[in-house]
RODO-2510 file (C-alpha; in nm, 4 decimals, decimal comma):
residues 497
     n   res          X          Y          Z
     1     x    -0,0323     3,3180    -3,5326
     2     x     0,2680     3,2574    -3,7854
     3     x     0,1051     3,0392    -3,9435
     4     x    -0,2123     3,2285    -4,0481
     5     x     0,0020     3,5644    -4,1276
     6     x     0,1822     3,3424    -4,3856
     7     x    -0,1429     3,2153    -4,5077
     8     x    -0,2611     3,5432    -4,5579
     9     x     0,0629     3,6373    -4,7600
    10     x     0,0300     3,3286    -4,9572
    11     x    -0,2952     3,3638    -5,0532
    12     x    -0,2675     3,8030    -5,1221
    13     x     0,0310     3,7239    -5,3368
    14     x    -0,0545     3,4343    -5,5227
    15     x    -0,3809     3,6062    -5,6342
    16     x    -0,2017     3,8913    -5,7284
    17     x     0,0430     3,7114    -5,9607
    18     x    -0,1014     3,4047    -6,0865
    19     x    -0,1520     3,5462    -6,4417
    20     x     0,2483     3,6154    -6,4479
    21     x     0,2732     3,2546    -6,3283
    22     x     0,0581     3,1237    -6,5650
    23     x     0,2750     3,2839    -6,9228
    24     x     0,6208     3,1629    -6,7582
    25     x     0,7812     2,8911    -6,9525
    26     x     0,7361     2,5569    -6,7858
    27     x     1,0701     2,4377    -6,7071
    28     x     1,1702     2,0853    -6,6268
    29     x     1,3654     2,1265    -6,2605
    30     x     1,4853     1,8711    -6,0498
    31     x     1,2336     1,7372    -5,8134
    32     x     1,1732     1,8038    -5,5139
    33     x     0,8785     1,8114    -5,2249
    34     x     0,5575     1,9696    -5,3396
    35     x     0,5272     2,3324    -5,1795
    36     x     0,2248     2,5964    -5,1374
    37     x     0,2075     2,8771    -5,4339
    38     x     0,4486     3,1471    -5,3735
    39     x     0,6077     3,0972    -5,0654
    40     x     0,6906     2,7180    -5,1924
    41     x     0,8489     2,4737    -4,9333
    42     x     0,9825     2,7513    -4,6869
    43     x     0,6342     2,6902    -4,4610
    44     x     0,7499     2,2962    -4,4506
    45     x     1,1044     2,3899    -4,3502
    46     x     1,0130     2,6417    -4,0989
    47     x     0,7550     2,3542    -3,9562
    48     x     1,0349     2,0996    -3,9667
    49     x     1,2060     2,2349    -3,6861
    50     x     1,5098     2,1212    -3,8640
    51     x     1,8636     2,3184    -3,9747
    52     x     1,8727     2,3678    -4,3290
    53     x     2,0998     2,1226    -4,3701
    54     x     1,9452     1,9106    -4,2017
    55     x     1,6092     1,9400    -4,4211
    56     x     1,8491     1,8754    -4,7194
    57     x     1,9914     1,5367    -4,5895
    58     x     1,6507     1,4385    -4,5528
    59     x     1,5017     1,5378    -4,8969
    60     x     1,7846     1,3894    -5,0730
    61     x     1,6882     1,0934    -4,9028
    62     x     1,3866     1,0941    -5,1138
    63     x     1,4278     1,3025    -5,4095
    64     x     1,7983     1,2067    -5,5028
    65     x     2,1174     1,3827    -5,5320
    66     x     1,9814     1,6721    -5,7398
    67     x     1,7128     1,8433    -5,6016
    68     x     1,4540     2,1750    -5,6026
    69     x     1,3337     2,3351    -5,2990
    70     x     1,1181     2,6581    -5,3581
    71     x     1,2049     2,8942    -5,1040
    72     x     0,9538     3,1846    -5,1880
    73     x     1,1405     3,3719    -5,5098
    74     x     1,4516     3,1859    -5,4689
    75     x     1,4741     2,8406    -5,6927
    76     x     1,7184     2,6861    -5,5009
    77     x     1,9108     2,3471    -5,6919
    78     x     2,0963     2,1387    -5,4439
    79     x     2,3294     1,8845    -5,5896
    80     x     2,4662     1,6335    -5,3217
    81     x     2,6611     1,4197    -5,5951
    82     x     3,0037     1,4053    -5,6641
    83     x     3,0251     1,3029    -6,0427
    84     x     2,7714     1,6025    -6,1195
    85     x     2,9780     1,8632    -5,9170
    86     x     3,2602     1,7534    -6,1302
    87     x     3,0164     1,8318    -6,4635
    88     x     2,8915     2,1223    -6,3702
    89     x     3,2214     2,3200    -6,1639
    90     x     3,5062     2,1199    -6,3585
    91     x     3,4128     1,9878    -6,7484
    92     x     3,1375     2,3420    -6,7668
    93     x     3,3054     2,5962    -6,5239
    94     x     3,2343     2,8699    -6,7080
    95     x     2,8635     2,7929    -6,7354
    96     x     2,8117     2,7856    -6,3662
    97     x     3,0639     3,0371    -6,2212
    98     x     2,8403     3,2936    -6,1647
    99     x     2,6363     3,4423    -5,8331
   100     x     2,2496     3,4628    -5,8067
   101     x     2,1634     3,9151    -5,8057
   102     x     2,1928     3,9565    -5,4258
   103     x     1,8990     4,0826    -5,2188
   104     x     1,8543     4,4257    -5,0791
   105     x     1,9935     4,2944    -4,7475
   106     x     2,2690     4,0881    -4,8572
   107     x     2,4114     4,4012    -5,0908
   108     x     2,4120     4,6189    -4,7368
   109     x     2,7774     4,4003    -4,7036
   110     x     2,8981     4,6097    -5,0051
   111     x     2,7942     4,9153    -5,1990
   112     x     2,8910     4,8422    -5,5345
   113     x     3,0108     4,5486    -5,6872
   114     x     3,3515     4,5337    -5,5925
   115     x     3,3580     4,2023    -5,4429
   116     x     3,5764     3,9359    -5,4960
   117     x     3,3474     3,6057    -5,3277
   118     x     2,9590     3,7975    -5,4984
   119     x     3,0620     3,9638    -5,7814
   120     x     2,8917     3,8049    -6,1082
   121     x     3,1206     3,5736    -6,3072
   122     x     3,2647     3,8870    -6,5617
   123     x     3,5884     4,1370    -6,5594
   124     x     3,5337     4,2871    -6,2365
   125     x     3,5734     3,9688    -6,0931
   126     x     3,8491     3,8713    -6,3107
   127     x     4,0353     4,1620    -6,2122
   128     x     4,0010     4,1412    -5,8278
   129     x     4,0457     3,7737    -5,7883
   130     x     4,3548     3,7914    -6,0098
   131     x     4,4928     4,0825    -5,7989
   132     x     4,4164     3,8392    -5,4607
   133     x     4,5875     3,5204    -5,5699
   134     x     4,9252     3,6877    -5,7877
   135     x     5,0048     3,9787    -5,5072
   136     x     4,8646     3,7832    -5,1898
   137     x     4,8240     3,4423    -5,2116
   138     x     5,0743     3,2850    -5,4480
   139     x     5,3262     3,0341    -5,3130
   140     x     5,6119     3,2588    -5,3404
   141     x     5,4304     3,5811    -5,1862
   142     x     5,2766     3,3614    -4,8833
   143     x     5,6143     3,2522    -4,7878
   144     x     5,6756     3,6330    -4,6988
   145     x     5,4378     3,6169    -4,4168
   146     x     5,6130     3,3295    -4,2618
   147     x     5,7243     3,5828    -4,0044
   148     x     5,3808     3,7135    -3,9598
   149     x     5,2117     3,3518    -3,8879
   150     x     5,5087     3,2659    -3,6251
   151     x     5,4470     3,5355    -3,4593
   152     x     5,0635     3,4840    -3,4382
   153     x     5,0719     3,1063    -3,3670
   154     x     5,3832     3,2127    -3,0634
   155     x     5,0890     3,4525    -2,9112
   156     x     4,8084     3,1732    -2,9474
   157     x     5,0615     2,9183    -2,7638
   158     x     5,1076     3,2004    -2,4741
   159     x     4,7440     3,2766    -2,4408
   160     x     4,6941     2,9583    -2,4111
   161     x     4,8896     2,9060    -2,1370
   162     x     4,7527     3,2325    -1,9317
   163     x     4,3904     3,1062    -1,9744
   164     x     4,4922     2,7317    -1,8174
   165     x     4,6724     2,8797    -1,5276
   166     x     4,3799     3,1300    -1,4700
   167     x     4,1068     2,9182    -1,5222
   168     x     4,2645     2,5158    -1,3755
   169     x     4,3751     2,4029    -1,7205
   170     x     4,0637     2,4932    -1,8981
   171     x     4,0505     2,6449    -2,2358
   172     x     3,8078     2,7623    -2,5280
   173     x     3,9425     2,6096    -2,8090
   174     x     3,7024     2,8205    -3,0946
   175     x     3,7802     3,1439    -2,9467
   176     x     4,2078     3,1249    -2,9265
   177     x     4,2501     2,9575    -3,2847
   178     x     4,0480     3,2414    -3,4572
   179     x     4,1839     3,5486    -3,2704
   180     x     4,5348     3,4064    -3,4116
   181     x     4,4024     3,3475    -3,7764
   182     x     4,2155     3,7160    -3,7291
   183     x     4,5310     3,8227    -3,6479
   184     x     4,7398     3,6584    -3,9012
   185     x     4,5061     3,8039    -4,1655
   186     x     4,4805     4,1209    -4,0221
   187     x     4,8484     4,1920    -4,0627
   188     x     4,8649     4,0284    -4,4044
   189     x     4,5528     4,2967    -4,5275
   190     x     4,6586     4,6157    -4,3687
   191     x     5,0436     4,6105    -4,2771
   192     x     5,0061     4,8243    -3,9407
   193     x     5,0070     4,7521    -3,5707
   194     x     4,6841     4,7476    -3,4330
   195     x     4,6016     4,6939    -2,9815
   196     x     4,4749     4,4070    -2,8372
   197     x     4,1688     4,6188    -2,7836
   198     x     4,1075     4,7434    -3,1631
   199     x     4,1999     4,4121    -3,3420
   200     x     3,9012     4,2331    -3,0819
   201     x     3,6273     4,5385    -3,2138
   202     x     3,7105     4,4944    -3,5464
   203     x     3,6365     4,0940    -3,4949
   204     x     3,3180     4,1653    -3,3223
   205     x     3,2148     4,4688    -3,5901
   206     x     3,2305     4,2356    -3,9003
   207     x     3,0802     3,9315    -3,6574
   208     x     2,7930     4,1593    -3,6057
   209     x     2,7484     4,2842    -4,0198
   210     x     2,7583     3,9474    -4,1025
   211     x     2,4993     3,7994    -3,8492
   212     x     2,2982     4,1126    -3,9701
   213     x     2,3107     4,0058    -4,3415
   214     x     2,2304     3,6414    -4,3278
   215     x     1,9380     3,5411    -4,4775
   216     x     1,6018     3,5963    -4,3238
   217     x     1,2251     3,5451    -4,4265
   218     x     1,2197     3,8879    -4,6268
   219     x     1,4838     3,7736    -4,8780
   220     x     1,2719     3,4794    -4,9564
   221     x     0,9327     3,7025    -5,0033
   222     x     1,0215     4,0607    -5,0485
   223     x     0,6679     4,1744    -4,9796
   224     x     0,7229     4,1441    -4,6165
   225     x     1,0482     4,3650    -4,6568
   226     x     0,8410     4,6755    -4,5032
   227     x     0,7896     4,4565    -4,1752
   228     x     1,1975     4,4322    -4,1157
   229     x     1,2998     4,7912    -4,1913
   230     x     1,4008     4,7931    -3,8426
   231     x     1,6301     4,5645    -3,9224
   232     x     1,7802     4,7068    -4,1882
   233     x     1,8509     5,0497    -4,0581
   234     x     2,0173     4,8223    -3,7634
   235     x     2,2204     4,6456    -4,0302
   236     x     2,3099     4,9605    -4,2480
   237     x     2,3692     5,1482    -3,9039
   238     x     2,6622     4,8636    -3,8634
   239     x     2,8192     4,8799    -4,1801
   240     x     2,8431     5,2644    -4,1415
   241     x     3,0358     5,2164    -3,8250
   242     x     3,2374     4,9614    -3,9686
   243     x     3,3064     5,1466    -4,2972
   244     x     3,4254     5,4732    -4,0530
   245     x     3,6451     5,2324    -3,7972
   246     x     3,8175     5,0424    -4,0693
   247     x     3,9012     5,3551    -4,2980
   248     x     4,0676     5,4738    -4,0280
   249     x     4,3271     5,1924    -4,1063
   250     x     4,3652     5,2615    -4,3963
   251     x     4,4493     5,5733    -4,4041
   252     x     4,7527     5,5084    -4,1624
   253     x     4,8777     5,2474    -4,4510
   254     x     4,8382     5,5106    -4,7458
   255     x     5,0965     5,7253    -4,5127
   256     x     5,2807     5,4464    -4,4686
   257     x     5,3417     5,3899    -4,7760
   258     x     5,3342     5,7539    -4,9244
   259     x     5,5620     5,8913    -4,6445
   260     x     5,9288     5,7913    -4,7144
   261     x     5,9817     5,8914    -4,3114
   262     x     5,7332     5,6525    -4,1911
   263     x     5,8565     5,3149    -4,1599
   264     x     5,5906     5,0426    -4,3310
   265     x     5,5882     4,6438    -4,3228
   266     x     5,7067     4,5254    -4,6275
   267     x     5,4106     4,4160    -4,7913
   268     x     5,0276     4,4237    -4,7331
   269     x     4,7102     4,2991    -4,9422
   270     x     4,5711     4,6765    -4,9325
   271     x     4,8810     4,7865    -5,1159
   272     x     4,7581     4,6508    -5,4126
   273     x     4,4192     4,8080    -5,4352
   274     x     4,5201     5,1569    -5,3564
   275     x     4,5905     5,1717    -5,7127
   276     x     4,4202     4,9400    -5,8841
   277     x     4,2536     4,9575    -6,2509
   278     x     3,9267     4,6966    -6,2527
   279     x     3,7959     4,6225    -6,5896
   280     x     3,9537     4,9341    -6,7364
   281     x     3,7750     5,1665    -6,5133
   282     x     3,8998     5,5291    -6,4860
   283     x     3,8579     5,4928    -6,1128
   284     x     4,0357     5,3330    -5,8539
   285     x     3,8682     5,1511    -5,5699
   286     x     3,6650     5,4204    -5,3482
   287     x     3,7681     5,3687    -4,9211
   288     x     3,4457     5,2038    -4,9343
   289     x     3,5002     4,9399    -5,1761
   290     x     3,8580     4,9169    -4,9621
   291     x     3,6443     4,8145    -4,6539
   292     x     3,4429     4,5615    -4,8611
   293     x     3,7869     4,3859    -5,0329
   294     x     3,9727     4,3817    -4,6540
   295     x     3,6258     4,2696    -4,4399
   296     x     3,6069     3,9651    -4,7134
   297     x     3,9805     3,9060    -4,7305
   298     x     3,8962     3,8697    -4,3040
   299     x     3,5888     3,6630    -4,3059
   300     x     3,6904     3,4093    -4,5207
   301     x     3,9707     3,2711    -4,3467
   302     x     3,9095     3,3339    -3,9878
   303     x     3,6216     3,0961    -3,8895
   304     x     3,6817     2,8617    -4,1510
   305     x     4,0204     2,8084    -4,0052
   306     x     3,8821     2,8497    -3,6346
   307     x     3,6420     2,5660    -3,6748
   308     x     3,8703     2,3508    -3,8709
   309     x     4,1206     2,3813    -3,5367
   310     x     3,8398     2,3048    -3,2850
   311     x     3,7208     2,0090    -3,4561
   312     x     4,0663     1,8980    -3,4647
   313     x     4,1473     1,9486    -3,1179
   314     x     3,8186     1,7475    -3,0605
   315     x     3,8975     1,4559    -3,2328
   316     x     4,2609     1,4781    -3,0527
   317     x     4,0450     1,4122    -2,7483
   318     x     3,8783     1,1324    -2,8411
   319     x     4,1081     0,9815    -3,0301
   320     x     4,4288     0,9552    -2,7882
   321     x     4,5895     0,7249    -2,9991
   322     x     4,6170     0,9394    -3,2925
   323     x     4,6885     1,2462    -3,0792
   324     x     5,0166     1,0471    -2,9648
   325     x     5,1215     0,9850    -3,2837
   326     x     5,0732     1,3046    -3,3995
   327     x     5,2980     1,4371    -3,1267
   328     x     5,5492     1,1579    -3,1696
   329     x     5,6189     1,2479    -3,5584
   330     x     5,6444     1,6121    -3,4665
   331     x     5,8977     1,5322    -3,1915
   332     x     6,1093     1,2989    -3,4608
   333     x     6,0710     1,5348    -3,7167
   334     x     6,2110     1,8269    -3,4723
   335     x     6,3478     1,7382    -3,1596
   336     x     6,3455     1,9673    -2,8740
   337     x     6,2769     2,2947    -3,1179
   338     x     5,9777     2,4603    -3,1603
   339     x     5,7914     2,3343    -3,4909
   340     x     5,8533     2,5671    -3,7804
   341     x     5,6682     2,6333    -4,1396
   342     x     5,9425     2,4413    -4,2911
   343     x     5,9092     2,1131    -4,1365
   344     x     5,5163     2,0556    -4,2166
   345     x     5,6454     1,9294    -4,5386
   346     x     5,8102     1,6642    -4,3943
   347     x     5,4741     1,5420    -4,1328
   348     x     5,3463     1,3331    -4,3487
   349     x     5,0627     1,1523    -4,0421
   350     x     5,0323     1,5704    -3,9442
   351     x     4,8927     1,6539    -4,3738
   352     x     4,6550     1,3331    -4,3459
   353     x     4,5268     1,4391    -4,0106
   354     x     4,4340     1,7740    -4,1539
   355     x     4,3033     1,6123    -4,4909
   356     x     4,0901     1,4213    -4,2691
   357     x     3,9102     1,7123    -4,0319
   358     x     3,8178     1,8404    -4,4088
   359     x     3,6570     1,5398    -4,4758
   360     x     3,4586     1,4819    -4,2034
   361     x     3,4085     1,8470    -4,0930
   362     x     3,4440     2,0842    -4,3987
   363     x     3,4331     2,4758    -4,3046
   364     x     3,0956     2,4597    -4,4079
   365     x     2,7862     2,2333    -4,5307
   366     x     2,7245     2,4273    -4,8519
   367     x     2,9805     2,6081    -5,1327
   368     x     2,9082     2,9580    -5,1641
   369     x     2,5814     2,9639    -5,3507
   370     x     2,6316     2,9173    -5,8135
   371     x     2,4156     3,0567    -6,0342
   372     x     2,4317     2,9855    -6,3926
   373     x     2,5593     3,2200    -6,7253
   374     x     2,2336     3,0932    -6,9415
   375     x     2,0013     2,8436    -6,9339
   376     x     2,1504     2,5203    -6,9038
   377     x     2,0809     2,1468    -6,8181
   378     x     2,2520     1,9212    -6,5785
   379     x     2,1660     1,5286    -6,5019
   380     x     1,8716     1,5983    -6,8484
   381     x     1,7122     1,8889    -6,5635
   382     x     1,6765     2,2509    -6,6472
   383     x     1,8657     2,4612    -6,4559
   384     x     1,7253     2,8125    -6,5268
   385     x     1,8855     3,1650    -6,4732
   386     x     1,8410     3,3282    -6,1572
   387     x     1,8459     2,9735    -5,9360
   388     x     2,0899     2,9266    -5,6368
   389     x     2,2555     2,6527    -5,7245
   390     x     2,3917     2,4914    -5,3900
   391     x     2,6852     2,1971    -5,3792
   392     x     2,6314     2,0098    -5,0675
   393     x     2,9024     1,8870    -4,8936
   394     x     2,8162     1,6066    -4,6576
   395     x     2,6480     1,4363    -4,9410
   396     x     2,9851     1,3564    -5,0844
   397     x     3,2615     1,3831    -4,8377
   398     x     3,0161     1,0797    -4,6148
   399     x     2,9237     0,9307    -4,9518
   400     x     2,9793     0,4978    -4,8942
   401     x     3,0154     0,4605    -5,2558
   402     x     3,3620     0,7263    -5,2595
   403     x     3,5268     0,6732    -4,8853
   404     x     3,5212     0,3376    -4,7134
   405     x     3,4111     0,3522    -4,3568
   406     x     3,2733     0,7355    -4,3862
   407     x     3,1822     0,7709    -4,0361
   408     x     3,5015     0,6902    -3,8684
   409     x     3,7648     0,9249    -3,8356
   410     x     4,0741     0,7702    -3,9839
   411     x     4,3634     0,9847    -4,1064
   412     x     4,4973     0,6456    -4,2232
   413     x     4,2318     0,6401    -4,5492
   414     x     4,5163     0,9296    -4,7341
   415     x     4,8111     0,7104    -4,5843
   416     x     4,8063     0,2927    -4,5852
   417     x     4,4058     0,2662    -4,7248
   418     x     4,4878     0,3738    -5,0595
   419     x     4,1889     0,6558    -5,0264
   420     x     4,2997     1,0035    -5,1804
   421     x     4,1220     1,3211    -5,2653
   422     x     4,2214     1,6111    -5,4761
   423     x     4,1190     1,9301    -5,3044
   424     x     4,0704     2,1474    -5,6469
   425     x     3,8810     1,8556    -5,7978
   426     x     4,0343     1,8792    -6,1074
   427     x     4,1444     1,4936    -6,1542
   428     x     3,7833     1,4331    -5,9537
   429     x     3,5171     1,4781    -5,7044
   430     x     3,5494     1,3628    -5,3703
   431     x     3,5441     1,6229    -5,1184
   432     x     3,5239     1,9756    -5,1762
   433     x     3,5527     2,1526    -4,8536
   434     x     3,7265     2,4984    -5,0448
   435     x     3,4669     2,4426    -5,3468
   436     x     3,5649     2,3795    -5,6910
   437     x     3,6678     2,5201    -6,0736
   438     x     3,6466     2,8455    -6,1351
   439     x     3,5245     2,9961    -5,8101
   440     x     3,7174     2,7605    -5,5701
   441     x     3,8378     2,9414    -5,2399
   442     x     4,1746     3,1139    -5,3422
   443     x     4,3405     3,0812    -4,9778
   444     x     4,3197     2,6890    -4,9871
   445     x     4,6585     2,6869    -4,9856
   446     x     4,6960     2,9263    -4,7250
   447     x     4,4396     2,7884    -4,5000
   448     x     4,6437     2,4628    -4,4985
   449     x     4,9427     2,5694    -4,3858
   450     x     4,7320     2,8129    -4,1098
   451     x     4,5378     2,4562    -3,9813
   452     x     4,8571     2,2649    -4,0473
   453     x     5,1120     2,5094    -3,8371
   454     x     4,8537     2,5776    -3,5617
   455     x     4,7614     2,2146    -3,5084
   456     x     5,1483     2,0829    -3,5059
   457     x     5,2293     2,4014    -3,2394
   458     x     4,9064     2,3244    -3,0386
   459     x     4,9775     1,9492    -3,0226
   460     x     5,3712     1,9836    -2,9152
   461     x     5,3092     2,2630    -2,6720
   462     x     5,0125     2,0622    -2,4829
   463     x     4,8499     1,7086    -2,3993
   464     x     4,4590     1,7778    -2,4872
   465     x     4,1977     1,5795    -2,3025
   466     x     3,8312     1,6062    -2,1737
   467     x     3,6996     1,8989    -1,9759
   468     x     3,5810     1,6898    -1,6656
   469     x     3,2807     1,8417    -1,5772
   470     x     3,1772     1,6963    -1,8732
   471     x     3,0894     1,3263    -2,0012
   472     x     3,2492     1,3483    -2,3213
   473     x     3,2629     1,5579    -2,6902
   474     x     2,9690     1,6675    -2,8440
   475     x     3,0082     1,6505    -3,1979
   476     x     2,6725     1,8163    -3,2944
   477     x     2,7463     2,0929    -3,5705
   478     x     2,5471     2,4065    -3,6564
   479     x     2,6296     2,6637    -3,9021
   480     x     2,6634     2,9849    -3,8252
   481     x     2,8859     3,1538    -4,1053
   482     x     3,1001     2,8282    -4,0789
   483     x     3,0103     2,5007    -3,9221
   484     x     3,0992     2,5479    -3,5541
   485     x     3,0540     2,2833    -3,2952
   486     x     2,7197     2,2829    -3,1305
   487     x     2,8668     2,3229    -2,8158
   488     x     3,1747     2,5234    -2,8477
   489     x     3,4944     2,2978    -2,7070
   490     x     3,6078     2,3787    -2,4013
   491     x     3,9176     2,1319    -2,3502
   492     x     4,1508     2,0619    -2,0523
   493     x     4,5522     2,1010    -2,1256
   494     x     4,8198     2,0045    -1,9912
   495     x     5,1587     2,1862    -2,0972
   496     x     5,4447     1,9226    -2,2142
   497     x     5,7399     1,8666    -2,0495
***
């Protein structure tokens, strides 16, 4: 029945616009697999039965590192190759630091274009993104949540512990380590206590906004956008809620900070946009645009750390040899004290470890989607205006011709095998799990210490092994905002003696 609705579509729309198709400007893309007029390859994908990414491993297979899939309007360019990531992000940032115009759905997440992660490569973005990364996330002003992050990873450690004893030693890994980097963020963005209760219906609001927003069949052909209003009431219905819950917030940090009898934490990312002048604009951020800056500020570094720890934790399990050592160099670097933000300097097997869950597991399969400034080429292909231009990862962190033995997990490549990558890709291309150049992820150095800290406390406080109902670990991924485990890890631990 899909299938002849879509041919109906195909055929009503392509008759309608064939004479606009005709006077475009032929334009030499990348190639790609041969789709049907209009709604382009999206019928072969949906037959596929595949993930998107794992469609894209198999085209490349056939078309080559840069490729073209026609997803309805979207032109989407997917470069799998690490030398032209370098080109395009690195040696002509400028040219590709841009966004594609969002669709109706994906702008419900925002109402203007106060966004730090969407906003088109310009002032506004300038602005916010040097606001983030001098007030919140420089070296100096990240060491002034140190207090904050102890206190978060202490509460992971104790929950922990309460769910093994309730449950005969059993744990969900996924769930723990992103309540603590929810909470860790949440403290860093608003500066106020919030209950066990409110800080778990905040993470569930934005969960829900951002399963709303992802990308469905409308936002490939916008003629069937009259069949989904449903679904966007539901998803502007959300934000609405959202917007009123979280303003709430931030209200109570405005009298913080404007009452000299109220006692505020010393420091919090909303401070800084109470205030702040964007491109020269008379006005400050609205409370809505507030909501927008602190719900990205949130999503970006809770599952992407979350994940990060449950892959770890699953390659603990299955690789008891490394989990040992692990534990042995935190117990020589600290004794009988509990691991603190200072020492991770000094773990030298702890940093390759983490360098290595990157590698083989990055937060997600694809950089947040480039568009281009003008009309440009790349690898002698047109890359047009108005085309997602999508880095995928897997094509060069498991590339044979950059890491030797790309399959195995081996923290050992970064220490004794003479393997190295640079995260920001400036001296070169060889993983890229924050992205690159001008738009790269400005918590990267954040996030490490979060994965870092939480792995070295997790690993001294308990011996991780096998849930034994179970044969072994399933390392099937899927992406859902970040690339979770298919089967979400629940682990057996043991507490350390």
């Amino acid at each position: 029945m899909f299938d002849l609705f879509l041919l109906f579509i195909t055929v009503f729309v392509y008759t309608v616009t064939r004479i606009r198709h005709k006077s475009k400007k032929r334009v030499n893309l990348p190639p790609g697999p041969p789709g049907w007029p209009v709604v382009g390859n999206l019928f072969q994908f949906a037959r596929s039965g595949k993930q998107f990414f794992e469609y894209v491993d198999e085209m490349k297979k056939t078309y080559g590192p840069i490729l073209t899939l026609k997803m309805g309007i979207r032109t989407m360019i997917i470069i799998s190759d690490a030398n032209l990531a370098h080109q395009a992000l690195i040696e002509r940032g400028a040219q590709f630091a841009t966004r594609p115009v969002e669709t109706p759905t994906r702008k419900i997440f925002s109402s203007s274009d106060i966004t730090v992660h969407s906003a088109m490569y310009g002032p506004v973005w300038r602005s916010l993104r040097r606001n983030m990364v001098q007030n919140v996330l420089s070296s100096n002003r990240l060491k002034e949540f140190a207090s904050v992050r102890r206190s978060a990873v202490d509460k992971l450690v104790e929950r922990i512990k309460s769910e093994a004893e309730e449950h005969g030693g059993l744990v969900w890994v996924l769930r723990n380590a992103r309540f603590a980097a929810f909470c860790i963020l949440l403290d860093m963005c608003f500066g106020v206590e919030m209950d066990e209760e409110s800080i778990e219906k905040m993470d569930r609001m934005m969960t829900e906004i951002l399963i709303a927003v992802d990308p469905r069949i409308h936002d490939y052909l916008p003629i069937l956008t009259p069949f989904h209003s449903k679904e966007r009431k539901l998803a502007l219905e959300l934000r609405r809620k959202l917007v009123e819950f979280v303003i709430e917030f931030i209200k109570k940090r405005r009298s913080k900070i404007q009452n000299p009898n109220e006692t505020a934490s010393s420091f919090a990312y909303l401070d800084t946009l109470f205030n702040l002048r964007i491109d020269g604009r008379e006005t400050t951020p609205s409370d809505e645009d507030l909501v927008t800056l602190c719900s990205e500020f949130l999503n970006a570094g809770t599952d992407t750390t979350g994940t990060a720890i449950e892959w770890g934790i699953a390659q603990l399990i299955t690789n008891p040899k490394i989990q040992s050592r692990l534990y042995d160099e935190i117990k020589s670097t600290v004794g009988d004290r509990t691991v603190d933000e200072k020492d991770l300097d000094s773990m030298v097997f702890l940093q390759a470890f983490v360098k290595e869950i990157l590698r083989k597991h990055p937060p997600t399969y694809f950089t947040l989607t480039h568009g281009v400034t003008e009309p440009t080429t790349l690898s002698g292909y047109d890359i047009p205006v108005g085309a997602n231009v999508e880095f995928y990862l897997p094509g060069m962190s498991e590339d044979p011709n950059i890491w030797s033995k790309p399959d195995k997990f081996d923290p050992d490549r970064f220490i004794t095998g003479g393997e190295d990558a640079d995260l920001t890709g400036v001296a070169g291309v060889k993983m890229m799990p924050f992205g690159i150049g001008r738009r790269i992820c400005p918590g990267l150095g954040m996030a490490i210490v979060h994965v870092e800290l939480m792995m070295a406390r997790m690993v001294q406080e308990f011996e991780w092994s096998t849930n034994p109902t179970e044969s072994g670990v399933d390392f099937s991924g899927k992406l859902v905002f970040a690339v979770v485990m298919k089967n979400p890890l629940r682990a057996m631990v043991k507490a350390r003696v």
